[in-house]
N, C-alpha and C positions, 0 to 999 in steps of 0.2 A: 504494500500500500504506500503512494505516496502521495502528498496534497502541495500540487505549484503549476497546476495548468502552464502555463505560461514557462515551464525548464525544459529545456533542450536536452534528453541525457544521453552524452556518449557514450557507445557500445564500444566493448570491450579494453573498458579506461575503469580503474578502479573511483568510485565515486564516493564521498565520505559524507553521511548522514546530515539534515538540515531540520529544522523544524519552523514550520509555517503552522503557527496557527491560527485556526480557520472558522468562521464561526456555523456552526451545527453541527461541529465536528468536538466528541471530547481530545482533551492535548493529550497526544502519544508521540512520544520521539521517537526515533529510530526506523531505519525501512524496515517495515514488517511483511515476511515473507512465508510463504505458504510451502507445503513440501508438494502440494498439486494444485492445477486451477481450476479450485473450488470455491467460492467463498458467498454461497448463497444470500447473507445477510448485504449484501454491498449489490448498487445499482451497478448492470451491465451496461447503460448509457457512456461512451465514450473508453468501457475499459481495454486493455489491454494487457493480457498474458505472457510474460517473458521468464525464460530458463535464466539464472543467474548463479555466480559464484556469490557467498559473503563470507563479512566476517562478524563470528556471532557476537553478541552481546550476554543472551541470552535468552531461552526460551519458554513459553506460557501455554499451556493447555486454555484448549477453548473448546466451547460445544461444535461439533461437528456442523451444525446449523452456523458456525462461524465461523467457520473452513478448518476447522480441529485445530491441531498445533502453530502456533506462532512461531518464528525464527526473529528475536529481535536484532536489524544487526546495523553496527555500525557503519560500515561500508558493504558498495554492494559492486559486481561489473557485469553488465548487462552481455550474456551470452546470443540468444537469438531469441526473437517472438515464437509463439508455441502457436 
């Protein structure tokens, strides 16, 4: 997940974590990433599914109904759209 309409992100360039916060969004730092693209609770309007390397922060169990496990990570580098 990331929130900055407006960033450019280059592929296979290691990119290090930013936080925008956005309002109707609660604040979450970090790119949080899924281990599949699933994430039922989130609008498909404009999204887009990318393979990536990170580097973890840390990780958080979620209900399946919220794409199950989270990877929090601080950096991330964009392998190829799925």
């Amino acid at each position: 997940l990331f929130i900055n309409k407006k960033e450019i992100l280059p592929i296979g360039e290691w990119i290090n974590s930013e936080s925008y916060p956005t309002k109707g969004y609660k604040f979450r730092p970090y790119f949080h990433v899924l281990p599949k693209p699933h994430a039922p609770h989130l609008s498909t309007k404009g999204r887009e599914w990318w393979k990536v390397k990170l580097k973890l922060n840390a990780s958080v169990n979620r209900p399946e109904s919220q794409g199950g496990t989270w990877y929090l990570a601080d950096s991330i580098k964009l392998i190829h759209r799925i």
